[in-house]
N, C-alpha and C positions, 0 to 999 in steps of 0.2 A: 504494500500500500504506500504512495506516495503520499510526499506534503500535501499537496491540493485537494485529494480526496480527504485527507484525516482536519483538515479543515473545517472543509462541506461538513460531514460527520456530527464537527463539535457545533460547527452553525445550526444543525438540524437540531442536536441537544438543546442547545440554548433556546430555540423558537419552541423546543416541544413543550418547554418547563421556563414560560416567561418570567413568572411571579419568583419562581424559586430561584432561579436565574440572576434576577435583578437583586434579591432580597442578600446571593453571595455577593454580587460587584458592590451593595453599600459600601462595606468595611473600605474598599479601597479606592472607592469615588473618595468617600469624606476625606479618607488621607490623604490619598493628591490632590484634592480641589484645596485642603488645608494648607499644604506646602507652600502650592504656590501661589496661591491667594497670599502666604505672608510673606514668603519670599519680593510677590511682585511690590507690593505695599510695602515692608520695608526698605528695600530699594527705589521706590518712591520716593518714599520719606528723606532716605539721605539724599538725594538729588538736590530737595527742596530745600533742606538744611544748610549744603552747601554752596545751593546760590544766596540762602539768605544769610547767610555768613559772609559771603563776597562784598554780599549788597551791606550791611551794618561794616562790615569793616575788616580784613583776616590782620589787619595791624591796628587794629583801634581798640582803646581800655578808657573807661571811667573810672574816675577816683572819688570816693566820698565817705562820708562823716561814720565812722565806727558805730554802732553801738555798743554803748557802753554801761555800768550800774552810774558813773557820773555825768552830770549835766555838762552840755558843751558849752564854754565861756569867751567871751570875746576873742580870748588872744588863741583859740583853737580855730576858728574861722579861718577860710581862705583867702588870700588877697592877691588884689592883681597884683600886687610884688610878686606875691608867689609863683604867677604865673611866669614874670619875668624873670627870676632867680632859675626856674624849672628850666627853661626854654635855653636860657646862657652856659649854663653849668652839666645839663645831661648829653651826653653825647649819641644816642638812642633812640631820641625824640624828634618827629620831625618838623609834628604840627601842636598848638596847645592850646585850650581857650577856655576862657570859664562859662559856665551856664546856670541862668533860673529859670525854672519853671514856673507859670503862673495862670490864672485866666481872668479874661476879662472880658466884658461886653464893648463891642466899636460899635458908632453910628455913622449911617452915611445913609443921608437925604431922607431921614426918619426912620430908620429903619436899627434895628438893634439886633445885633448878632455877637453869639459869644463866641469867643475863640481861646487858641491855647496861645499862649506868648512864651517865646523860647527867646530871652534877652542873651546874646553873649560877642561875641568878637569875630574880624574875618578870620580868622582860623577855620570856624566851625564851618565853614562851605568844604575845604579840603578835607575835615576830617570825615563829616558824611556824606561827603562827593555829592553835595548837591549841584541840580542840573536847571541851568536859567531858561525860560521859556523868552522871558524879556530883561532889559534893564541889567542891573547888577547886582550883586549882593552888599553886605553893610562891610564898610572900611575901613581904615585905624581913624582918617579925618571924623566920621561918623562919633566914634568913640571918644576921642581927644576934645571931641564940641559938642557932646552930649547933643548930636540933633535930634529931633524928633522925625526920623523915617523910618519906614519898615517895607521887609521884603515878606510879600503872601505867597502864598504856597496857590495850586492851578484851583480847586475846588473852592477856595475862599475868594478867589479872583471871579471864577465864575458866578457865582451867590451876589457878591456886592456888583456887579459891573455887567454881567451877561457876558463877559469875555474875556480874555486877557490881557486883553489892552488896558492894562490897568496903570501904567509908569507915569507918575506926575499927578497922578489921582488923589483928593483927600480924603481924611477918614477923622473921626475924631473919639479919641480915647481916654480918658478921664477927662472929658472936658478941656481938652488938647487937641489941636490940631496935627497930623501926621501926614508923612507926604507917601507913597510906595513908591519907591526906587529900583522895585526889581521883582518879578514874580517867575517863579520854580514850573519845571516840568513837572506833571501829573507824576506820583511815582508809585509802584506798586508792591511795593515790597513788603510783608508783614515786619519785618524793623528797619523801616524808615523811617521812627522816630517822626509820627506821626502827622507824614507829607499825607496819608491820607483823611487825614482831619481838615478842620478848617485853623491853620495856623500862624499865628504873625512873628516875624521875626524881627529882633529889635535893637540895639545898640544898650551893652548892658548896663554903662553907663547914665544912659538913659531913664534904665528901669529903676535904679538908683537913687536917680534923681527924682523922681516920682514918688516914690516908697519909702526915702528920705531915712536910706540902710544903706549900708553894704554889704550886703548879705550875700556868700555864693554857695547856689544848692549843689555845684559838683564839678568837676574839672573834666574836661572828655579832650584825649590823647591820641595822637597818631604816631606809633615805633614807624622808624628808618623803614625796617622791613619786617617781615612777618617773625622771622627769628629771632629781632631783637627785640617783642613783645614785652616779658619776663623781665628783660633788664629794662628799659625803658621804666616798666610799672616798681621796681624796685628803686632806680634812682631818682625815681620822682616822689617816691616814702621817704626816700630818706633824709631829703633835704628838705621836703615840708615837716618832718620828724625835728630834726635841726633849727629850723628856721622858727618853731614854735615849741619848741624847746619840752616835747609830747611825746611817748614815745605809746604804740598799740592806739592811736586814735586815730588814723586810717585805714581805707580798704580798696581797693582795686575790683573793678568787674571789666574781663576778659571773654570776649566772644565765644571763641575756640574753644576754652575751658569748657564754656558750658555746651557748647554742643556736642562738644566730648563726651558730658556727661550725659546728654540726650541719649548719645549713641549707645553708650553701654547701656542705658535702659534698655532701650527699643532692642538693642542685643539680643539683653535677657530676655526680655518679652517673647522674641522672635523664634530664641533655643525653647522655651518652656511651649510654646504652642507647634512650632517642630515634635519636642517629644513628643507630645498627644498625639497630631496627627501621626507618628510614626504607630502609638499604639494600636490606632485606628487602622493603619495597613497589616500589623500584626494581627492584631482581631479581623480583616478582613482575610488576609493567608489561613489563619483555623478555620475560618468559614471556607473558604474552596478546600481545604484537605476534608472537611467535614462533607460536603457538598459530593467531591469527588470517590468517597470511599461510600457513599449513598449510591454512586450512578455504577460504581464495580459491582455493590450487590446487586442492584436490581439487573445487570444485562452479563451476569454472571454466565447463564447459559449461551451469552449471546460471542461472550468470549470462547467459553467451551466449542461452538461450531466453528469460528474462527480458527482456531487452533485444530481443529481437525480436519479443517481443509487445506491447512499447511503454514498456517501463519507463524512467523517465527516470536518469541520473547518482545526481541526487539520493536516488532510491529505494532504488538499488542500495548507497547511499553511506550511509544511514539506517540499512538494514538491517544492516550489517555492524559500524556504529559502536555500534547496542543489542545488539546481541550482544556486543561488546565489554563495554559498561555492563552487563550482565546478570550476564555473568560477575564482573566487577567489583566489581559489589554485592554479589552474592553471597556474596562471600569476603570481602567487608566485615564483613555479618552475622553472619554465622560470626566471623570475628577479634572481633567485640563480642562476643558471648555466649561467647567462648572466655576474650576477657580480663577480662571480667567477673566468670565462671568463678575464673578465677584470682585476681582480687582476691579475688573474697569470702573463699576459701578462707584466701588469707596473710593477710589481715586476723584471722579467725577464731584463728589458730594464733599471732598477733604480737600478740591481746588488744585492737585497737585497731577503732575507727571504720571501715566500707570509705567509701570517698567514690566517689557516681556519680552523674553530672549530665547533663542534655538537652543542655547545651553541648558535653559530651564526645562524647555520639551522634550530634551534628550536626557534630563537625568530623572523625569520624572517618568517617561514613556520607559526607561531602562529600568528603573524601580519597577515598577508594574509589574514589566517581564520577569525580572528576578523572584519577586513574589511568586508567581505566578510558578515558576520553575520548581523553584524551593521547598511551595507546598502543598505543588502537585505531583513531587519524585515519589513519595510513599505510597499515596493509592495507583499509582501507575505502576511500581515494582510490586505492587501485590497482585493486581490485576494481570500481569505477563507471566507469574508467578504460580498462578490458578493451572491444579493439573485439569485438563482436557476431559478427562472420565467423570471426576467429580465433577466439573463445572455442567458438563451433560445431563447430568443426574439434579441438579440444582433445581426446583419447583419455585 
């Protein structure tokens, strides 16, 4: 008996016996639709990680205020010395600027809208690579004469104006008149530092001046290059350490780090719902060695004529094992286009990349088979095993 017919054979089993059929490919649908459903989705995820990691910065760090059991006191505060001592003195750093966070409501031609105010210096365009749609961003002159301008971001443009022709335009915010000198490209990035808000940006000095503080909520840094991160965020401790004469009352947040840390989560996530699904192919393999040593008894006689018409071990032994692989792959198939299925879907709803590869259909379609091989050798060697007189005799 050739491959082609011991095929046909196991196609005609499977169609004879749908329910029961289907009921063995479960176990190894769920396992491969599980793999690589998280396979694809994990691979997803990093994709997305790692452009939003590009897009926030792979050499940018924030610096800010410890928590500590002591209250923070004047002379622990930042200052734009400090900026200037930081920027002369580290060799590491390439870009530096201080920044407040705040909100507040603008008006323009009756109309009141709040917005987020990010006051700080031109540094901060290179350090979150922001991208001008019009006009310019805010400058040292900006800073040094406390003017009253600010650059919008494209959604806050659109809101107050209908467009982005916003440059030279007024606005007024606390009862102050402000000019916008620059508005941002539309940006998309889940940390971009909230270009998709409605945001004003503003001469920190200015805010300063308003708020009648010097107050700075945090320092945002750009390393030389991605290697010198670590040092960069170190010699910037240590002379703010120094400079204010404190030592444990700063802290650095690093990009990298934490998606590092994302990743070993999503790692572990990914190994722990791996194993299951592996269970799940395990528990599918007992179901076709179960399945399989059900179809030896019942055509037991059927083997006995076979073998008396001259069939060899091997044949009988062939036949039973592509039935096995038949079944096997089948539920392979299926588990692919189930979990693929399923990726696409969470991809879709999670905004992100699906990722699917010939690598992944080749290890998942070879899993199957191996299943399928593995724990169908036993009812197959007992089945080629059957002497011919008994098997005859078999009711």
């Amino acid at each position: 008996m050739n491959i082609v017919e011991s095929i046909k054979i196991a196609l005609d089993s499977i169609l004879a016996n749908k329910m029961r059929s289907f009921l063995t490919m479960l176990g190894i649908i769920i396992g491969v639709s599980s793999v690589i459903a998280v396979v694809a989705i994990g691979q997803g995820g990093r994709v997305v990680l790692e452009k939003e990691m590009d897009a926030f910065g792979a050499n940018r760090f924030l610096i800010f205020y410890k928590e500590t059991d002591s209250p923070l006191s004047d002379a622990d505060i930042f200052t734009v010395q400090d900026i200037k001592a930081i920027k002369k003195l580290s060799s590491a750093i390439d870009c530096l600027a201080p920044v407040n966070w705040d909100t507040s409501n603008i008006r323009n031609k009756g109309r009141s809208i709040k917005v987020s105010i990010i006051a700080t210096t031109e540094d901060y365009r290179d350090i979150s690579d922001l991208k001008l749609a019009q006009g310019r961003f805010l400058n040292e002159d900006d800073n040094d004469g406390k003017k009253q301008v600010g650059v919008i971001n494209y959604d806050l443009a659109k809101e107050l104006f209908g467009s982005t022709n916003a440059v030279g335009k007024k606005i007024m915010l606390k009862n102050r008149p402000f000019y916008i000198v620059g508005v941002l490209e539309k940006g998309d990035s889940m940390l971009s530092q909230g270009q998709d808000d409605k945001v004003l940006y503003m001469p920190i000095s200015t805010l300063h001046s308003l708020t009648a503080t010097n107050w700075i909520d945090s320092i945002d840094g750009k390393a030389v290059s991605r290697e010198d991160v670590d040092k960069a965020i170190s010699q910037a401790i240590n002379i703010l350490e120094r400079r204010h004469r404190k030592e444990d009352r700063y802290q650095a947040f690093n990009a990298e780090k934490e998606i590092d840390t994302v990743r070993n989560v999503t790692g572990i996530v990914a190994l722990v719902i791996s194993i299951i699904a592996g269970i799940s192919l395990l528990v599918g393999g007992i179901g076709i060695m179960n399945i399989m040593l059900v179809s030896v008894t019942e055509r037991t006689r059927e083997i006995g004529i076979r073998k008396a018409l001259g069939a060899r071990e091997s044949d009988i032994l062939t036949q039973f094992l592509i039935e096995s692989l038949v079944i096997s792959v089948i539920g392979g198939i299926i588990g692919m286009l189930l979990g693929f299925g399923i990726s696409l879907i969470i991809a879709k709803f999670a905004k992100m990349p699906p990722f699917i590869s010939w690598q992944m259909v080749t290890v998942a379609f070879s899993f199957s088979a191996i299943v399928g091989v593995f724990f169908g050798m036993y009812p197959a060697k007992k089945a080629a095993r059957l002497d011919p007189i008994e098997a005859l005799r078999y009711e």
